[in-house]
ZADO-1210 file (C-alpha; in nm, 4 decimals, padded with zeros to 6 digits):
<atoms>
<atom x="-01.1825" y="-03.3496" z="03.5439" code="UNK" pos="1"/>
<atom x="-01.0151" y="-03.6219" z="03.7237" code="UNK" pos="2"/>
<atom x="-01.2445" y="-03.5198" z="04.0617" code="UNK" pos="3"/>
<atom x="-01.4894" y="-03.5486" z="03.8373" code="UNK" pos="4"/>
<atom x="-01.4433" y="-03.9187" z="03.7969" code="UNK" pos="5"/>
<atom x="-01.3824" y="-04.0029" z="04.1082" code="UNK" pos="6"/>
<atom x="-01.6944" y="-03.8661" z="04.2455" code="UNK" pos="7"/>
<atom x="-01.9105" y="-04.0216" z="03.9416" code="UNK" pos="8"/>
<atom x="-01.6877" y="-04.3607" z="04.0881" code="UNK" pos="9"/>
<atom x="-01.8142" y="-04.2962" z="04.4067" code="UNK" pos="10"/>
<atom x="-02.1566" y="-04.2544" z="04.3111" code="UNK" pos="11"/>
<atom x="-02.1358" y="-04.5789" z="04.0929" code="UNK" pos="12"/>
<atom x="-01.9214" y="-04.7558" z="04.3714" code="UNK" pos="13"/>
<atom x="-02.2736" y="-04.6864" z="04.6322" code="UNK" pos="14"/>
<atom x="-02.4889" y="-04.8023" z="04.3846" code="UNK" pos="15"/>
<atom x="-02.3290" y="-05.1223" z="04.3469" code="UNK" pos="16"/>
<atom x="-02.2804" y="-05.1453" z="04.7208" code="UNK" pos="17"/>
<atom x="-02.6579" y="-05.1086" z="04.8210" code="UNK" pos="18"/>
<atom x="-02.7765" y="-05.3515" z="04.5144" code="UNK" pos="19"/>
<atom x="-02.4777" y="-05.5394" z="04.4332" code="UNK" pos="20"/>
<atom x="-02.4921" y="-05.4644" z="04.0321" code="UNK" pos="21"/>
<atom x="-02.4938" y="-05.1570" z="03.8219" code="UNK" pos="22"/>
<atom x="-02.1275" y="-05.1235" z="03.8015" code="UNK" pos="23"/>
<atom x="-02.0718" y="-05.1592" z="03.3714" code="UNK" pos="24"/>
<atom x="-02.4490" y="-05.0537" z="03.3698" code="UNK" pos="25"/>
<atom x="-02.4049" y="-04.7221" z="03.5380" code="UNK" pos="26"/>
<atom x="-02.0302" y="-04.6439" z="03.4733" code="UNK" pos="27"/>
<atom x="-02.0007" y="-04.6524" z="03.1071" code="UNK" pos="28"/>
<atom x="-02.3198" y="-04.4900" z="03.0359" code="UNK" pos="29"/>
<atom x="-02.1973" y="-04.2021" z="03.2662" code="UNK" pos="30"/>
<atom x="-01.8510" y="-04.1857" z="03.1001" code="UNK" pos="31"/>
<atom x="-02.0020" y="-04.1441" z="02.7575" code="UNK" pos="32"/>
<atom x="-02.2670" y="-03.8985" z="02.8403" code="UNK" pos="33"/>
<atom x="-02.1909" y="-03.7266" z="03.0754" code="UNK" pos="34"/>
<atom x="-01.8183" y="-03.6901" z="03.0347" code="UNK" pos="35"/>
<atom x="-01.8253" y="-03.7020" z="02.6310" code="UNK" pos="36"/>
<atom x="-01.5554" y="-04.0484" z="02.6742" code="UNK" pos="37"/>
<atom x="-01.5159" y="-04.1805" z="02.3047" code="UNK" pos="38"/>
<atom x="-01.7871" y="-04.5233" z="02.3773" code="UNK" pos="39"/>
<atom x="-01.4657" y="-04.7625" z="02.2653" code="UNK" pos="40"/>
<atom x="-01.2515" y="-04.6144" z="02.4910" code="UNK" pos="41"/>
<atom x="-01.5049" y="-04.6029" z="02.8007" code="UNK" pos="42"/>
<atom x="-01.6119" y="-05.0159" z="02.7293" code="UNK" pos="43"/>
<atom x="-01.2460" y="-05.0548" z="02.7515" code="UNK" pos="44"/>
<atom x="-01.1337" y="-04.8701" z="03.0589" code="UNK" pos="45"/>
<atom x="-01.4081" y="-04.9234" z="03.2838" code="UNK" pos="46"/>
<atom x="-01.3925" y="-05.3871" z="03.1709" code="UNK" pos="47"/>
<atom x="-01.0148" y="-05.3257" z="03.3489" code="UNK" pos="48"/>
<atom x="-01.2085" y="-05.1480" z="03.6182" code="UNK" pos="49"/>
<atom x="-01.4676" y="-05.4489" z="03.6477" code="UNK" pos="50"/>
<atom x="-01.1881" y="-05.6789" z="03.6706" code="UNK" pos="51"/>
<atom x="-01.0544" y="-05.5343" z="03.9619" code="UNK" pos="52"/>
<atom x="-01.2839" y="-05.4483" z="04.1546" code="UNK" pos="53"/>
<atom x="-01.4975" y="-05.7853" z="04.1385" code="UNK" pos="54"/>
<atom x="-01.1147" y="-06.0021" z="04.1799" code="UNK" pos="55"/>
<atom x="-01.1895" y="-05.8834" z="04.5409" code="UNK" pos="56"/>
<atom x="-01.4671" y="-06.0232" z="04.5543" code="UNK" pos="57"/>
<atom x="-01.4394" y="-06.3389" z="04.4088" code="UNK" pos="58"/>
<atom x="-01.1638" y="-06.4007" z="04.6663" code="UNK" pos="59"/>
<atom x="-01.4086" y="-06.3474" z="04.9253" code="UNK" pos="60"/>
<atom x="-01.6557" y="-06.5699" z="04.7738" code="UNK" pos="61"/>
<atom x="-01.4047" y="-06.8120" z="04.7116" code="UNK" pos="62"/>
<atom x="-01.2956" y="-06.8419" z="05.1016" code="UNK" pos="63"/>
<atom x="-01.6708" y="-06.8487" z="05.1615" code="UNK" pos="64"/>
<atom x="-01.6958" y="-07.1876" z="04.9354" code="UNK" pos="65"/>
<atom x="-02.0116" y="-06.9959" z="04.7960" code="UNK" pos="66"/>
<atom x="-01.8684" y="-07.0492" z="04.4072" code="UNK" pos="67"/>
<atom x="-02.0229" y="-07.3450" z="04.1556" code="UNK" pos="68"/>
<atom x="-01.7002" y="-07.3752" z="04.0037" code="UNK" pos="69"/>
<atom x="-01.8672" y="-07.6222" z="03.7356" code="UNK" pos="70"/>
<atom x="-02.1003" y="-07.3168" z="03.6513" code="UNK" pos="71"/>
<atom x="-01.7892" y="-07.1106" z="03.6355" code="UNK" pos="72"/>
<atom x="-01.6120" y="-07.3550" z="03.4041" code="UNK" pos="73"/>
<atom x="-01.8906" y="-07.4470" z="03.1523" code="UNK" pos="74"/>
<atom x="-01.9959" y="-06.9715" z="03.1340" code="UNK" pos="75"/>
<atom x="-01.6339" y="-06.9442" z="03.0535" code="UNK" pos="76"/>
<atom x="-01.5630" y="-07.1454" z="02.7909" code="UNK" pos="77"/>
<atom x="-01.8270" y="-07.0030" z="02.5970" code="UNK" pos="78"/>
<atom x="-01.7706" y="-06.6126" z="02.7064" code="UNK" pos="79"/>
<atom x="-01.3888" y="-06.6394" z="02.6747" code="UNK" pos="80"/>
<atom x="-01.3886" y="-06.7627" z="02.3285" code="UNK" pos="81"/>
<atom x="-01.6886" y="-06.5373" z="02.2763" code="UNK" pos="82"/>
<atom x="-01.4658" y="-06.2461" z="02.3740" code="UNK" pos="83"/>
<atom x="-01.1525" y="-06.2935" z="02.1834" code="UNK" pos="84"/>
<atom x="-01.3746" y="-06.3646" z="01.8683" code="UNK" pos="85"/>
<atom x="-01.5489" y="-06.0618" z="01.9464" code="UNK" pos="86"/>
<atom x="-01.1906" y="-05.8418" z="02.0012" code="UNK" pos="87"/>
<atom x="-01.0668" y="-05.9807" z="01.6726" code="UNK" pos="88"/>
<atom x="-01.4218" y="-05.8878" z="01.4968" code="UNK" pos="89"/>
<atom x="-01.3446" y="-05.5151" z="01.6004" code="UNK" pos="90"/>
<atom x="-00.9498" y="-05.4885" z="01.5355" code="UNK" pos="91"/>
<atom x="-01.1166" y="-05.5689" z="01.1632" code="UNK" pos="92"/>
<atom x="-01.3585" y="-05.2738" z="01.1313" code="UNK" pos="93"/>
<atom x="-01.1676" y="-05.0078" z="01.3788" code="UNK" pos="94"/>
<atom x="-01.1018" y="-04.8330" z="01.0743" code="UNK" pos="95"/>
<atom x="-01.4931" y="-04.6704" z="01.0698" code="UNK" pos="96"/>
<atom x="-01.4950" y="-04.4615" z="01.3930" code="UNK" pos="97"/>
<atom x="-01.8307" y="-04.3416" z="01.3163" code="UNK" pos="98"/>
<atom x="-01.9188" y="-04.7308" z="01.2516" code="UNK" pos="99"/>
<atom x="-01.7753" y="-04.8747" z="01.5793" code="UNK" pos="100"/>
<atom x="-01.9025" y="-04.5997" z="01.8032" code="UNK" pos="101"/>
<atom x="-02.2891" y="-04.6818" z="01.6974" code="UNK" pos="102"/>
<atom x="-02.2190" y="-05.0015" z="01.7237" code="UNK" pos="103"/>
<atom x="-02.1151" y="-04.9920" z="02.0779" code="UNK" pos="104"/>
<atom x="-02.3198" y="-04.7187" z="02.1760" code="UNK" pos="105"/>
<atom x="-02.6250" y="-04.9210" z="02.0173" code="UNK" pos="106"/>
<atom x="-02.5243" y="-05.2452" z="02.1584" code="UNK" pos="107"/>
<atom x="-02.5261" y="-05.0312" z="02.4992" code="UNK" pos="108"/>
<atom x="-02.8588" y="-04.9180" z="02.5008" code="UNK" pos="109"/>
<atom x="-02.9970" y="-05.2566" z="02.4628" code="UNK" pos="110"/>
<atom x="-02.7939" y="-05.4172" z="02.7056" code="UNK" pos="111"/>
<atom x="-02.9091" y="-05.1361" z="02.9727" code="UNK" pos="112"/>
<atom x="-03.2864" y="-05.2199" z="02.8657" code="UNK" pos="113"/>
<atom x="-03.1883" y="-05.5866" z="02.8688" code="UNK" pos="114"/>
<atom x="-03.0242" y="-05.5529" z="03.2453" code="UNK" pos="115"/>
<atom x="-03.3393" y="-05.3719" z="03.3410" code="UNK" pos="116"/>
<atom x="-03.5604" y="-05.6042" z="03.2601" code="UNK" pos="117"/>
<atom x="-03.4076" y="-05.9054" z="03.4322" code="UNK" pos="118"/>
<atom x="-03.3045" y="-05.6683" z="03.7744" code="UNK" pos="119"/>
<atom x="-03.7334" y="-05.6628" z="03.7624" code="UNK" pos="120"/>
<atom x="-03.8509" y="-05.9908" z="03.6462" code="UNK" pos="121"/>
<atom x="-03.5540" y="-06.2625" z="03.8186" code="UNK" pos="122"/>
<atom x="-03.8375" y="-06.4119" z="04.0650" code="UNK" pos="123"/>
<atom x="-04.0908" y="-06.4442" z="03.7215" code="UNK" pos="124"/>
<atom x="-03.7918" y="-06.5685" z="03.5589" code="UNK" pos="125"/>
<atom x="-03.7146" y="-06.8279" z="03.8586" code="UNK" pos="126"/>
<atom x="-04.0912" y="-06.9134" z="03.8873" code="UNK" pos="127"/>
<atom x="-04.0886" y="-07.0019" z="03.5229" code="UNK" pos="128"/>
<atom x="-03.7763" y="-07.2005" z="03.5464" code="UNK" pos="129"/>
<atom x="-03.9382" y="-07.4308" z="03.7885" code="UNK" pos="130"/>
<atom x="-04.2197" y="-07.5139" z="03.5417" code="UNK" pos="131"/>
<atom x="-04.2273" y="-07.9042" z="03.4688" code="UNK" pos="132"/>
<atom x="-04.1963" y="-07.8877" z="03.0961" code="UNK" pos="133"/>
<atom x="-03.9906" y="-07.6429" z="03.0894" code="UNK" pos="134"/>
<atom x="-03.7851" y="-07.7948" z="03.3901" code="UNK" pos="135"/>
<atom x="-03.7324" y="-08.0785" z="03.2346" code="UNK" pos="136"/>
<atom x="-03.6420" y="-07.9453" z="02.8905" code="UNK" pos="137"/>
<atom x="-03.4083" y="-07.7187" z="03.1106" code="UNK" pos="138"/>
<atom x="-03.2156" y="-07.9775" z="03.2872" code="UNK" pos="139"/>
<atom x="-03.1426" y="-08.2401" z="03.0144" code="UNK" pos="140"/>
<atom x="-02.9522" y="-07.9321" z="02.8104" code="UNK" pos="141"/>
<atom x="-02.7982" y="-07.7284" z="03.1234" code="UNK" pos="142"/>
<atom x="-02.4749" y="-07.8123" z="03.0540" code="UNK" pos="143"/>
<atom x="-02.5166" y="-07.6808" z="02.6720" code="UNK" pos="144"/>
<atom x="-02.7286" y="-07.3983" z="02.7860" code="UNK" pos="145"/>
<atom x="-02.4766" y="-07.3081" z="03.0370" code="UNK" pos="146"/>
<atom x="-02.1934" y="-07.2715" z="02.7525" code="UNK" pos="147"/>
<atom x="-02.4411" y="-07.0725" z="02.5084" code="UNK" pos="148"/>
<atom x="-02.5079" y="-06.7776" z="02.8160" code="UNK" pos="149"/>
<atom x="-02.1710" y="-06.7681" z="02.8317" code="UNK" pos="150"/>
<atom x="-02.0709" y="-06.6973" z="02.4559" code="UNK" pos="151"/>
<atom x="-02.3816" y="-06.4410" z="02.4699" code="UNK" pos="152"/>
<atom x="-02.2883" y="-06.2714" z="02.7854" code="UNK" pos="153"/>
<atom x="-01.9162" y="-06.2891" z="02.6114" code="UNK" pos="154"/>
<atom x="-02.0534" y="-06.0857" z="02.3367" code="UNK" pos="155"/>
<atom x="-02.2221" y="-05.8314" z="02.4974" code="UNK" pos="156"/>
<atom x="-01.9578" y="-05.7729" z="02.8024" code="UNK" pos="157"/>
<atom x="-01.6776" y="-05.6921" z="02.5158" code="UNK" pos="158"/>
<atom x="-01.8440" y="-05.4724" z="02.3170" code="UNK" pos="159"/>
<atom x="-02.0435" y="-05.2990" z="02.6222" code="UNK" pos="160"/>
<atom x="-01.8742" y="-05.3768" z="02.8713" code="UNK" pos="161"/>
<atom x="-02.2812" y="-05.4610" z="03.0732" code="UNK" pos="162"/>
<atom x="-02.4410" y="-05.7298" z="03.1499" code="UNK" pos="163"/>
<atom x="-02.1739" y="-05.9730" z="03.3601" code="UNK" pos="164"/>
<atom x="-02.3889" y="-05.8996" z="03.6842" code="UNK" pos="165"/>
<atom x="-02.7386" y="-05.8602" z="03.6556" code="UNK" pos="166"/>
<atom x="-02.7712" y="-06.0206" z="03.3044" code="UNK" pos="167"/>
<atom x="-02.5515" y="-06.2970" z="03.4365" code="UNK" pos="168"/>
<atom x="-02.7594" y="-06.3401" z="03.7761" code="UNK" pos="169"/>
<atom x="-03.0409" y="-06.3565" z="03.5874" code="UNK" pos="170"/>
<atom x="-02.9554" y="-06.6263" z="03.3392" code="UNK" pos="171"/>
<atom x="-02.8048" y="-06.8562" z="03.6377" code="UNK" pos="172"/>
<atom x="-03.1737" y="-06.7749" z="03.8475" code="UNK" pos="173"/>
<atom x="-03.3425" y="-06.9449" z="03.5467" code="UNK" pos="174"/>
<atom x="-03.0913" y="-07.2246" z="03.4647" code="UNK" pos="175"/>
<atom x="-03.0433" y="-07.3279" z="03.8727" code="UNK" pos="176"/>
<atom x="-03.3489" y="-07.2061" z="03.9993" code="UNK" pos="177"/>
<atom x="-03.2521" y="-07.4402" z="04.3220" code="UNK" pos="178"/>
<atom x="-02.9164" y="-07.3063" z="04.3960" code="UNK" pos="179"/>
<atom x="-02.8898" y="-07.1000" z="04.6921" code="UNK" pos="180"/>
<atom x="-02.8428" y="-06.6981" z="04.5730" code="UNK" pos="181"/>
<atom x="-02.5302" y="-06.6794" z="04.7405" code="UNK" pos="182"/>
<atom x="-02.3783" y="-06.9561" z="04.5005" code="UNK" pos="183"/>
<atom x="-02.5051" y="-06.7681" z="04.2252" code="UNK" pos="184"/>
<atom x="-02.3949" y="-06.4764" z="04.2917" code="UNK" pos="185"/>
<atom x="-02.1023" y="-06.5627" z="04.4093" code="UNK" pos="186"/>
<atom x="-02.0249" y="-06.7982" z="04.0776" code="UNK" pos="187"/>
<atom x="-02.1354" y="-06.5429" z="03.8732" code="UNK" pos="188"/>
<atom x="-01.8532" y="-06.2735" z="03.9741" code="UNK" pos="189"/>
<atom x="-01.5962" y="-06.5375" z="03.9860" code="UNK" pos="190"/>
<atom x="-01.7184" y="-06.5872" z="03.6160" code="UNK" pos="191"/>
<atom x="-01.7149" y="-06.2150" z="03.5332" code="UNK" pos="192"/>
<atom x="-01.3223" y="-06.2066" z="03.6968" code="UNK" pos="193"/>
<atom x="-01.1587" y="-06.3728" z="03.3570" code="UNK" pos="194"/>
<atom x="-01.3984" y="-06.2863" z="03.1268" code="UNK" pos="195"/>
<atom x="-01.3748" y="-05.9027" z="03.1905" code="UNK" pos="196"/>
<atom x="-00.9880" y="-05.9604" z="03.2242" code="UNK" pos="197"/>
<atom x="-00.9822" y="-06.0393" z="02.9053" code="UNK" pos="198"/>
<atom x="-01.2214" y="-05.8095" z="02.7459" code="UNK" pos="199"/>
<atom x="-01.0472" y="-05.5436" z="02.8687" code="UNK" pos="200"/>
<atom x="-00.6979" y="-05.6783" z="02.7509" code="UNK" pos="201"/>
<atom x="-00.7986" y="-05.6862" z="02.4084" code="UNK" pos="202"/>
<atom x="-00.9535" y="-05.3505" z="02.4967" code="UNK" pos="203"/>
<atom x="-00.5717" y="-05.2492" z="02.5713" code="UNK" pos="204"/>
<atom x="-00.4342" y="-05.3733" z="02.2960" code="UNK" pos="205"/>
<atom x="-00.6899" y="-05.1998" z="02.0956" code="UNK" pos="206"/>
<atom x="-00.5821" y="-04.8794" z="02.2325" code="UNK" pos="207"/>
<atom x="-00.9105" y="-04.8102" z="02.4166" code="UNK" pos="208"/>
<atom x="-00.7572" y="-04.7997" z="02.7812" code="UNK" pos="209"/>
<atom x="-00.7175" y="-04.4601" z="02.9623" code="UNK" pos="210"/>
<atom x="-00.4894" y="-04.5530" z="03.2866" code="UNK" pos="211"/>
<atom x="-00.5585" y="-04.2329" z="03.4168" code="UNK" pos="212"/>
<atom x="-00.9077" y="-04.2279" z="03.3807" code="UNK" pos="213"/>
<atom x="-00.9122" y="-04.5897" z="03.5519" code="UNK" pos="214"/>
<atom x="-00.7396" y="-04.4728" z="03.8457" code="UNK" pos="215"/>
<atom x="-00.9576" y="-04.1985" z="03.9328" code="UNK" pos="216"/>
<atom x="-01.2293" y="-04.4212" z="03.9028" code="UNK" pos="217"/>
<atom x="-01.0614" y="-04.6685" z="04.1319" code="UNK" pos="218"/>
<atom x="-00.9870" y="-04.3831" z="04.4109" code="UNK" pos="219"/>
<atom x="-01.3664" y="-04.2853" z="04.4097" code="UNK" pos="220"/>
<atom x="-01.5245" y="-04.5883" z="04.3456" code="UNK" pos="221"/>
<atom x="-01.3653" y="-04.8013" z="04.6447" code="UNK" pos="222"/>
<atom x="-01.5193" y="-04.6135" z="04.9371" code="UNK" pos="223"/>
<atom x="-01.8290" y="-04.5738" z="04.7450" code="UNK" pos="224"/>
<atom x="-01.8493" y="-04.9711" z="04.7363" code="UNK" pos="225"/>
<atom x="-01.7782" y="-04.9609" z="05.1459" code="UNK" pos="226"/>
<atom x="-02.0159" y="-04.6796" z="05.2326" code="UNK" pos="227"/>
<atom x="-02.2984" y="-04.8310" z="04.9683" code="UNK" pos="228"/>
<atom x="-02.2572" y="-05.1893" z="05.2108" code="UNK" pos="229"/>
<atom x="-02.3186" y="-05.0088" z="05.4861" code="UNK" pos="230"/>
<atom x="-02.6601" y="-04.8230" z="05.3803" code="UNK" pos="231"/>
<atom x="-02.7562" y="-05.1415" z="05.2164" code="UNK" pos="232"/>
<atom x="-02.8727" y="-05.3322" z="05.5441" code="UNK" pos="233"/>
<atom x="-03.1228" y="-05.0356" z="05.6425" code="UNK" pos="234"/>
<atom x="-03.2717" y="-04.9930" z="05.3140" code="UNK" pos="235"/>
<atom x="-03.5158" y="-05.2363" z="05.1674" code="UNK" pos="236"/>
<atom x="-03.4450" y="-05.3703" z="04.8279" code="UNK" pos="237"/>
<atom x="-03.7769" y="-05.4065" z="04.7165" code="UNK" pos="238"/>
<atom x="-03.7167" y="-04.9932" z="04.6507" code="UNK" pos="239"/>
<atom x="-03.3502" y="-04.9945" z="04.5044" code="UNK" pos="240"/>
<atom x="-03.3790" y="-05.2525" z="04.2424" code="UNK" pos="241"/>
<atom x="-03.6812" y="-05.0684" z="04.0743" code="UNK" pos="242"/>
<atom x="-03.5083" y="-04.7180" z="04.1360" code="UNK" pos="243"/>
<atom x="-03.2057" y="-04.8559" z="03.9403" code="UNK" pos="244"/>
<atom x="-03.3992" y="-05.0536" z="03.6939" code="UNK" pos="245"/>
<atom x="-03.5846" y="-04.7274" z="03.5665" code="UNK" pos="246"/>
<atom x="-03.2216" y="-04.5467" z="03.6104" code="UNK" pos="247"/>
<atom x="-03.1068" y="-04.8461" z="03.3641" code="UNK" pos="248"/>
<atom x="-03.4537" y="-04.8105" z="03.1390" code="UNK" pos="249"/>
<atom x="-03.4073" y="-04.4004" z="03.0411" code="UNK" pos="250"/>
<atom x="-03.0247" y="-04.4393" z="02.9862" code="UNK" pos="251"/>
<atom x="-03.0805" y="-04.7299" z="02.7854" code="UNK" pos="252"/>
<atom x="-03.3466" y="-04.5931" z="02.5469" code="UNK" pos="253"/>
<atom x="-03.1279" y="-04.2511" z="02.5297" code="UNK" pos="254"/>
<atom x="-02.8966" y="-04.4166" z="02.3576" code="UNK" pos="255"/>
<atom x="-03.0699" y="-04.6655" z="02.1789" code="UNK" pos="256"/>
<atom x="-03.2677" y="-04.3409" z="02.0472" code="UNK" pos="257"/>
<atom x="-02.9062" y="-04.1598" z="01.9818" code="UNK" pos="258"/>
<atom x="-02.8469" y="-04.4369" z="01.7926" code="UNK" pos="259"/>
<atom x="-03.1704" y="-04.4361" z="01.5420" code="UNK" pos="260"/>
<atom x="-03.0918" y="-04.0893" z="01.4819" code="UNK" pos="261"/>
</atoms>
């Protein structure tokens, strides 16, 4: 079973490689139904795997002076707080199993159709950013707008452990529709760095970490990442992000329908 993770973190690891997201969005879904992982206790293991494996690259970004570390600032101190209220929220009802798995499972499935939806509508979402009214509107509140993504994106990474990448990406496309892509990208994994730290912490403390399972993740997952760059330059991503956006769409309604029933 544990080559079993390590190739699905290889496959994972390629996909986030050639499109740089789909790491939470592809790795917990698998865990929970493909491998039968308890949804608590695959949220939990693979936020520790986030954290890892994007503290790499925020280091790189960081060197690169490609981070808004204003942005960074003003998305963390809504998600952080957002986060520990959120851990506290589900030390309080951990005594329903039943209850927290269809919560999390639930709150999955509609941050996969949620992640979908803004890997294929970011340029719509940038266009519409740039409208004058809603420019306008959108620049006297950034700074509050800024904080309130975070405490959302706060929510959703702790209990799902999605939507810090493409969710996040999205959200900074339509609130600095003029900052270059590498900024935002690169601000929104040094974002994701703390934020999944501490998710997953609390995830730990909760008892929903499985070290080994996070290791064999880890040993696939890294030269999945490397051999996914490499592809990436030859294949055009006008093909990939709709090939994982419809990979995001099915999961996401699977469970959302496992959920209703």
């Amino acid at each position: 079973m544990d080559f079993g993770y390590s190739v699905a973190g290889f496959f994972v690891g390629a996909i986030v490689g050639l499109t740089g997201v789909g790491g939470g969005s592809l790795m917990t879904p698998l865990l929970v139904l493909l491998f039968g992982i308890h949804p608590s206790v695959a949220v939990g293991t693979d936020l520790l795997y986030a954290a890892m494996t994007k503290a790499g690259g925020a280091v790189v970004h960081g060197r690169n002076r490609t981070i808004d570390w204003r942005i960074v600032r003003a998305l963390g101190a809504g998600s952080v707080p957002a986060a520990a209220l959120t851990l506290w929220w589900l030390s309080t009802h951990s005594r329903s199993a039943y209850g927290s798995q269809s919560l999390i499972s639930g709150t999955l499935g509609v941050a996969l159709v949620l992640t979908a939806c803004a890997l294929l509508f970011r340029s719509r979402l940038q266009a519409l950013a740039e409208r004058p009214g809603i420019g306008a509107w959108r620049e006297r509140h950034l700074t509050p707008l800024t904080v309130a993504t975070g405490a959302v994106l706060g929510l959703l990474v702790t209990i799902s452990s999605v939507g810090a990448g493409a969710l996040g990406t999205a959200a900074l496309v339509f609130l600095y529709p003029r900052l270059p892509a590498v900024r935002i990208v690169g601000s929104d994994i040094a974002h994701a760095v703390p934020l999944t730290l501490v998710a997953g912490m609390g995830h730990w403390w909760l008892g929903n970490v499985d070290w080994t399972l996070l290791g064999a993740l880890l040993i696939g997952s890294l030269p999945g990442i490397a051999l996914g760059s490499q592809i990436a330059a030859r294949m055009p991503e006008r093909f990939l992000r709709p090939l994982l956006a419809s990979m995001l769409f099915g999961i996401g309604g699977k469970l959302s329908l496992n959920l209703l029933g």
